[in-house]
C-alpha beads as a LAMMPS data file, in Angstrom:
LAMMPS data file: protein, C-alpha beads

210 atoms
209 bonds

1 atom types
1 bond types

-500.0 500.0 xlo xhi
-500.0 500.0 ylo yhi
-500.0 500.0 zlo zhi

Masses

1 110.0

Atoms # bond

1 1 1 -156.519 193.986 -325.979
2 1 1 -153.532 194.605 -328.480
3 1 1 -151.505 197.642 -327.608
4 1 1 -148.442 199.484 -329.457
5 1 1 -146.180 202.072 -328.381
6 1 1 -143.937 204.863 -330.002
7 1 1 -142.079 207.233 -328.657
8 1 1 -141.149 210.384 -330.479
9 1 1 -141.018 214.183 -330.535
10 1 1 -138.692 216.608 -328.470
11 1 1 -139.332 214.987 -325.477
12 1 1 -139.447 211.700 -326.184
13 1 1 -143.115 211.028 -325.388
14 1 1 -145.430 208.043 -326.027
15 1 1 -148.262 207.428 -328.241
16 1 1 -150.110 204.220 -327.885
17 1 1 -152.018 202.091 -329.984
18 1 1 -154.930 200.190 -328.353
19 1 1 -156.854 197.704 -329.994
20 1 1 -160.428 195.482 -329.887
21 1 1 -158.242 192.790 -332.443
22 1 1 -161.451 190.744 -332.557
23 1 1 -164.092 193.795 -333.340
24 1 1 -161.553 195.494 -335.197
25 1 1 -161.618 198.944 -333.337
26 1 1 -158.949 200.791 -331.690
27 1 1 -157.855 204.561 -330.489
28 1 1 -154.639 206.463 -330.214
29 1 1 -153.550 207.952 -326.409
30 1 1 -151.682 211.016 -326.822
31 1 1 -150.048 212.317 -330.301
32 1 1 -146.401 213.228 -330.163
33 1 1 -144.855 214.503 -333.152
34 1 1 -144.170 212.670 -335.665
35 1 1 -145.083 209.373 -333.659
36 1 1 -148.438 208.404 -335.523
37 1 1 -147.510 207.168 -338.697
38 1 1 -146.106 203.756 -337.935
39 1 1 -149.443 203.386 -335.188
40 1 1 -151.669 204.071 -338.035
41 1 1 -149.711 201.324 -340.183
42 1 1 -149.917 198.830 -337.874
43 1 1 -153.994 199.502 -337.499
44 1 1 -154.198 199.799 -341.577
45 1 1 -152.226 196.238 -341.851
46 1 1 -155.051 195.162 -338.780
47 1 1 -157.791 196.455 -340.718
48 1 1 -158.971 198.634 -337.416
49 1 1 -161.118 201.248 -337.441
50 1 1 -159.508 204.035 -335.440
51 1 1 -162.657 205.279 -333.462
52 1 1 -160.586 208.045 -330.912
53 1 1 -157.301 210.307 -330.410
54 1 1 -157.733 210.384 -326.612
55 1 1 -155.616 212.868 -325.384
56 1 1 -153.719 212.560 -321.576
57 1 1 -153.695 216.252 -321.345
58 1 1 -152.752 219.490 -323.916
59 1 1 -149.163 219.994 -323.213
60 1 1 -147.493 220.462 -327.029
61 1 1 -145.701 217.417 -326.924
62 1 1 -148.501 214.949 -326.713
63 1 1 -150.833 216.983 -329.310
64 1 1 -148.045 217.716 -332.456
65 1 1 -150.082 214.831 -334.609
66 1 1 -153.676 215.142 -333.391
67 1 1 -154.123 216.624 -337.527
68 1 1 -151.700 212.939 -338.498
69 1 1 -154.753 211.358 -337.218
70 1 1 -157.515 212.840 -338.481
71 1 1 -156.408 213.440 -341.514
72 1 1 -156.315 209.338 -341.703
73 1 1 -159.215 209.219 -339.936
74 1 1 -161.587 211.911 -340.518
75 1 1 -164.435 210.144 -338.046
76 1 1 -162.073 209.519 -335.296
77 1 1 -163.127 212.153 -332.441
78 1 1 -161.072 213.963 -330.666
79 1 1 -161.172 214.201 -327.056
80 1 1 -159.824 216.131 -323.902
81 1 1 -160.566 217.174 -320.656
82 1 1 -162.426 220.140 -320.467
83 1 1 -159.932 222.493 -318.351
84 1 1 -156.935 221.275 -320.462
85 1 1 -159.048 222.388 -324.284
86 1 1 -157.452 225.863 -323.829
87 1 1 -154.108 224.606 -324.506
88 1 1 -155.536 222.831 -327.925
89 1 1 -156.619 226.021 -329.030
90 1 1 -154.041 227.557 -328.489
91 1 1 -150.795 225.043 -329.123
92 1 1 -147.053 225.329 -327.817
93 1 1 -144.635 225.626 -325.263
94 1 1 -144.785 227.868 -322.377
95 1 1 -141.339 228.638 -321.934
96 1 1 -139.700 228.676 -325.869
97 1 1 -141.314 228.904 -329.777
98 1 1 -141.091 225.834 -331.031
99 1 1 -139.827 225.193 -334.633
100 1 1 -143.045 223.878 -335.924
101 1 1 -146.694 224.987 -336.046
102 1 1 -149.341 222.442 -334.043
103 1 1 -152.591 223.186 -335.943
104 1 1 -155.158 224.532 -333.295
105 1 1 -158.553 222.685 -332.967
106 1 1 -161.752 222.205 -330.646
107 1 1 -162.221 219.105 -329.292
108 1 1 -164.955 216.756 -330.283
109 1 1 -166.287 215.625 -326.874
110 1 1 -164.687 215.617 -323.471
111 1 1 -163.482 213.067 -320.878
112 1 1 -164.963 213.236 -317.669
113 1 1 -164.058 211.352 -314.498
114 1 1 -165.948 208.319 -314.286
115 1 1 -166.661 208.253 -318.126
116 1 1 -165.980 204.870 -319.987
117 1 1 -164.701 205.268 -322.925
118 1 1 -165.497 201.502 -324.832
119 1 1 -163.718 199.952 -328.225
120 1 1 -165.342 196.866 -329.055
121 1 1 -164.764 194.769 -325.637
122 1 1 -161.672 197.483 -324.563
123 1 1 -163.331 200.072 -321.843
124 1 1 -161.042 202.424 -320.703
125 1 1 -162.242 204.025 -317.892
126 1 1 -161.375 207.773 -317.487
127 1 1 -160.047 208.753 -314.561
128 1 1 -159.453 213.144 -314.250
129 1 1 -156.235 213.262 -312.343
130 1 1 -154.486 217.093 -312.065
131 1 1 -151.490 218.246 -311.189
132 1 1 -149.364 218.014 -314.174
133 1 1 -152.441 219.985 -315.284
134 1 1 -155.888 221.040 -314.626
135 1 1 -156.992 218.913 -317.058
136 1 1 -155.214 215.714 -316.683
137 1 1 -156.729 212.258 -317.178
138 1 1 -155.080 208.805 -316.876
139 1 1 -156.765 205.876 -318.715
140 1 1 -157.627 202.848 -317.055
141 1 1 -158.500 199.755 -318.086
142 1 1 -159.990 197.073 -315.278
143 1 1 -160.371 194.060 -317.151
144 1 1 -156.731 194.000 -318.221
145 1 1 -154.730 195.641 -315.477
146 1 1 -153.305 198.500 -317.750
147 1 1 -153.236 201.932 -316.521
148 1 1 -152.704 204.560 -319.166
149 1 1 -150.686 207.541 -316.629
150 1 1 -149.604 209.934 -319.223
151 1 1 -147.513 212.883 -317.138
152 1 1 -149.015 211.510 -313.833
153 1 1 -146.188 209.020 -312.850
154 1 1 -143.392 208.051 -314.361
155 1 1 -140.526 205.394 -313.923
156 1 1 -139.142 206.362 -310.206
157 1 1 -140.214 209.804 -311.200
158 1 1 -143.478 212.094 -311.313
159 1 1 -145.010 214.582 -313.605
160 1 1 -143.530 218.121 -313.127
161 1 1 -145.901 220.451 -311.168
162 1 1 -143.540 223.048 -311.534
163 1 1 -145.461 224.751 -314.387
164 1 1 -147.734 227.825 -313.960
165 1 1 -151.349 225.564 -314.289
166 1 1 -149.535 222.937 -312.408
167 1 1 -150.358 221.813 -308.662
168 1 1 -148.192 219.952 -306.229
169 1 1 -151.289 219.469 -304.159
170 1 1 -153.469 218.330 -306.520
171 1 1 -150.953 215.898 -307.653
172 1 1 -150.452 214.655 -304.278
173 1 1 -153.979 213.310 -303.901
174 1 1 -153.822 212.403 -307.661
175 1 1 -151.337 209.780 -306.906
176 1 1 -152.786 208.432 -303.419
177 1 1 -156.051 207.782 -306.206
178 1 1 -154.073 205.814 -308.211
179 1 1 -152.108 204.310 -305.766
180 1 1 -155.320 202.235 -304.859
181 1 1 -155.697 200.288 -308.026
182 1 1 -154.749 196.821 -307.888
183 1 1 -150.946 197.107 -307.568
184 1 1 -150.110 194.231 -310.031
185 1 1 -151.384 197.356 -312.426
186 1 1 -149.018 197.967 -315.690
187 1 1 -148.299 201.604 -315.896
188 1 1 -147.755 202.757 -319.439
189 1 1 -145.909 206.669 -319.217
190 1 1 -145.744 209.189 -321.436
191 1 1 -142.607 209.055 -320.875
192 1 1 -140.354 206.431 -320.561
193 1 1 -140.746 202.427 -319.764
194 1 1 -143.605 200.315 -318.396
195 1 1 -143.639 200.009 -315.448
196 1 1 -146.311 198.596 -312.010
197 1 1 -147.857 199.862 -309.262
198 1 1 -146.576 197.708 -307.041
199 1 1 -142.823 198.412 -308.433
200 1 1 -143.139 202.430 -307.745
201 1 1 -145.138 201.955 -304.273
202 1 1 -141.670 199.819 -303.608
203 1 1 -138.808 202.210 -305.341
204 1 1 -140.088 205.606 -306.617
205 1 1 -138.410 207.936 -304.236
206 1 1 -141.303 210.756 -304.994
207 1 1 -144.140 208.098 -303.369
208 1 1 -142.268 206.209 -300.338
209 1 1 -141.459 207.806 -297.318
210 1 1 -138.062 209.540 -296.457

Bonds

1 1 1 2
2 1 2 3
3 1 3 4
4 1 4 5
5 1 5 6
6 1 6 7
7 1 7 8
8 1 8 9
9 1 9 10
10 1 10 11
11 1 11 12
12 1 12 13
13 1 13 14
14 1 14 15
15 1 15 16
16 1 16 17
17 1 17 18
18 1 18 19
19 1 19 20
20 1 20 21
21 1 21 22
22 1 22 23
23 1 23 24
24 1 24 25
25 1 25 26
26 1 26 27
27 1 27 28
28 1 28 29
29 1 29 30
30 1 30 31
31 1 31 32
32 1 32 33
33 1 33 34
34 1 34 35
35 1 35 36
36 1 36 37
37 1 37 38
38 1 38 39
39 1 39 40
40 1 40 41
41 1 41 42
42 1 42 43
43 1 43 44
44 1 44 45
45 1 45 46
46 1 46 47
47 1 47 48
48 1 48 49
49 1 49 50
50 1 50 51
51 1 51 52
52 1 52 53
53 1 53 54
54 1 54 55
55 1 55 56
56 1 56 57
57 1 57 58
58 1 58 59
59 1 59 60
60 1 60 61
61 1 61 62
62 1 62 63
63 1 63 64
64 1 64 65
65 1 65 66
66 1 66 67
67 1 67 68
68 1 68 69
69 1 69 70
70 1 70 71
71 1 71 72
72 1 72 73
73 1 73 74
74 1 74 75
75 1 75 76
76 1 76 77
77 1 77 78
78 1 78 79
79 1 79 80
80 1 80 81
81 1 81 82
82 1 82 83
83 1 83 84
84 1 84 85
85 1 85 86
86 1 86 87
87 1 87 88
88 1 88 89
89 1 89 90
90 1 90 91
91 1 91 92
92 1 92 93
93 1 93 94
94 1 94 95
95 1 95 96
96 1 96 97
97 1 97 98
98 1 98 99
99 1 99 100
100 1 100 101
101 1 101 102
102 1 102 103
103 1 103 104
104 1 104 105
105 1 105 106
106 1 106 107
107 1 107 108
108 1 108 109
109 1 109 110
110 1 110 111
111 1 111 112
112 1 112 113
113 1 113 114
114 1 114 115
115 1 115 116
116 1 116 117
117 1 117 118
118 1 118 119
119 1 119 120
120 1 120 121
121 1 121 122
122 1 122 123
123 1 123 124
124 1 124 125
125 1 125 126
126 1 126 127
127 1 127 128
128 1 128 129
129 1 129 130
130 1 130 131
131 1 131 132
132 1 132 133
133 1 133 134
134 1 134 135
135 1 135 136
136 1 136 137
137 1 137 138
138 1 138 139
139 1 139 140
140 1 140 141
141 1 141 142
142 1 142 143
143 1 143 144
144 1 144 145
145 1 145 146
146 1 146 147
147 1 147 148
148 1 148 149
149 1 149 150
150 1 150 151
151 1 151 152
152 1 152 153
153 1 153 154
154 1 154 155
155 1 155 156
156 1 156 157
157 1 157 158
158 1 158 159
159 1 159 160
160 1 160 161
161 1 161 162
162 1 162 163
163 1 163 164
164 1 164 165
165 1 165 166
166 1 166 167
167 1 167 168
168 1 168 169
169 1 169 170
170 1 170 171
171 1 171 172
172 1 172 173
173 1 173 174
174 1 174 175
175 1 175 176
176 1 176 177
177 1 177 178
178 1 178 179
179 1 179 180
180 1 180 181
181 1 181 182
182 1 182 183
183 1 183 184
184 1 184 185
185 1 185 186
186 1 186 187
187 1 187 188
188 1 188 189
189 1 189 190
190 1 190 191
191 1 191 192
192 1 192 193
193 1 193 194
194 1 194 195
195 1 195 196
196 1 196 197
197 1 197 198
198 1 198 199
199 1 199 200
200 1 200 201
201 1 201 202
202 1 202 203
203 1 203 204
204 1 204 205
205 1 205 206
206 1 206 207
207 1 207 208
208 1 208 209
209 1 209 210
């Protein structure tokens, strides 16, 4: 598996780029403004076929290039949890206009817990974890250790659940899920550095006690 980060947008959020090399396919996690156009060079200078935009959750600053995408890549689907949708079809901030329009769309498909999502050899298994959101979903792949967290956990930090769909509870037991992957697990953010399980069990202040 071949994977390629940017970070972009407002709030410095991160797409990635994950890639079947051998079979040639790949998708895009999350679409932050302006983020998409060097990940979509890299796959052009691959020769990948860009199969899915898989989306974390609807917040505006992981969906500003979802139309980057499929412009490129008019077969690529586009897909979202369910209870996050709304917030596609109806784009931006909840607490300020933004200075740019985010094109509204439907989804193609939805991700539903348990669903495997498969590119070439890649499987990402979907994993529907809210707090950050009703809607949230963290990407996980088992064969390679890689966890794909979006707003779910962070570098010694957490997603906000301070936001009016948000839910401290709900992010709670969201966490004690993940928490039970292997803990040699890479955790790619949406925001921010890599980082492991094992490393935020051991340091992140908003998962040990005290």
């Amino acid at each position: 598996m071949k994977i390629f980060m940017n970070t972009g947008g407002l709030a410095a959020t991160n797409a990635y780029l994950v890639a079947d090399d051998t079979m040639g396919q790949a998708a895009v996690i999350d679409a932050p403004r302006k983020t998409l156009a060097p990940l979509l060079r890299i796959a052009a200078k691959h020769h990948w076929t860009i199969t899915y935009l898989l989306l974390t959750h609807g917040h505006w600053d992981h969906i500003g290039d979802h139309k980057v995408l499929t412009d490129a890549w008019p077969q690529a689907k586009v897909l979202i949890h369910r209870l996050d949708e709304p917030k596609l079809l109806k784009p931006g901030s909840m607490f300020y206009p933004l200075k740019y329009v985010i094109p509204a769309r439907r989804a193609d498909g939805y991700l539903e817990d348990g669903q495997t999502i498969t590119m070439g050899k890649v499987q990402l298994e979907v994993l529907h974890t809210p707090g950050h959101s009703p809607g949230h979903v963290a990407l996980y792949c088992r064969a390679e250790g890689e966890l794909f967290a979006g707003d779910l956990l962070f570098t010694q930090s957490i997603g906000r659940t301070d936001l009016p769909d948000s839910s401290p509870a709900d992010m709670r037991r969201s966490l004690q899920r993940i928490l039970q992957l292997p803990q040699a697990t890479v955790v790619r953010p949406g925001h921010g550095a890599p980082t492991t399980l094992r490393t935020e069990r051991r340091d992140n202040p908003f998962l040990t006690p005290g």
